[in-house]
C-alpha atoms as one frame of an Amber mdcrd trajectory, in Angstrom:
protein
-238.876  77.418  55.273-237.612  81.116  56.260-236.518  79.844  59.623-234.724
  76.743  58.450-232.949  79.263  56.211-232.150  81.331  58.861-230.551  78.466
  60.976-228.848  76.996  58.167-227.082  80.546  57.100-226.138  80.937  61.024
-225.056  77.583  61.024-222.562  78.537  57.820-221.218  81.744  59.267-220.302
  79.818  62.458-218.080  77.334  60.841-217.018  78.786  57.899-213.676  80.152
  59.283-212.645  76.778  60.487-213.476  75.680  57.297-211.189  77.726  55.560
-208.279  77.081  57.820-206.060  74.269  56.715-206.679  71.332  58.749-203.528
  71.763  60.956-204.583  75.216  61.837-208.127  74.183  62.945-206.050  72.357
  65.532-204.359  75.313  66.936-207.332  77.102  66.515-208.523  76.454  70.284
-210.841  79.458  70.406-212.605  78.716  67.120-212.289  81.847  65.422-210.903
  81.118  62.712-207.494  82.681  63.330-204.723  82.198  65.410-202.807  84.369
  68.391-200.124  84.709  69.338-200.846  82.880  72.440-202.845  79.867  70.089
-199.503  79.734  68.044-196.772  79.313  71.317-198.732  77.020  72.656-198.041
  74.307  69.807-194.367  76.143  68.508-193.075  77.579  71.732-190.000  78.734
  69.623-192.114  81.313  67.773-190.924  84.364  69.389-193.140  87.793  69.276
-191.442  88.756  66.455-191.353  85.640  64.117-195.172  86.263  64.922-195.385
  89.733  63.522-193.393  88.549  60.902-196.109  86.341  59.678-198.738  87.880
  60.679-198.361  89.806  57.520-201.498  92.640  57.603-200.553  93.496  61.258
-203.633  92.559  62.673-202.215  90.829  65.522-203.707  87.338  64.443-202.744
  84.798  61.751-205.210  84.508  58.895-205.468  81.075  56.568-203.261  82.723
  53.746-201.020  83.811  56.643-200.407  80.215  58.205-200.194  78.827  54.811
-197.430  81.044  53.597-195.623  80.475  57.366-195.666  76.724  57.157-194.139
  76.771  53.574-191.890  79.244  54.670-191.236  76.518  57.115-191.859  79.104
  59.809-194.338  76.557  61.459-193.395  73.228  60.557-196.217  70.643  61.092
-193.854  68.607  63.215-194.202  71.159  66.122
């Protein structure tokens, strides 16, 4: 029982940040983790410039969170058209 809890908790944390990620996102997502780069974003919206980037990348990590992209595409800032 221990190990099967073990595997199932490892098995959470691995996809939990593509679960969180609207389903657009998880697209984009091409590394899996759960965020997206600048590099993940121009690669779908070439337009994006480094700046509209740092623009939404709002906590200045240097990658797009899910409240991030969400707040971007309703901006309109990355319209699910490409």
């Amino acid at each position: 029982m221990n190990k099967f809890a073990l595997t199932l908790a490892a098995l959470v944390t691995a996809i939990s940040p593509a679960l969180a990620m609207s389903d657009s996102a998880v697209e984009v997502d091409t590394n899996g983790d759960g965020v997206l780069s600048l590099e993940e974003v121009q690669a779908v919206w070439p337009s994006v410039t480094t700046e509209d980037f740092e623009t939404m990348d709002a906590n200045a990590d240097g990658s797009l969170d899910d409240t991030e992209i969400k707040t971007a595409e309703e901006a309109g800032m990355m319209s699910t058209d490409g």
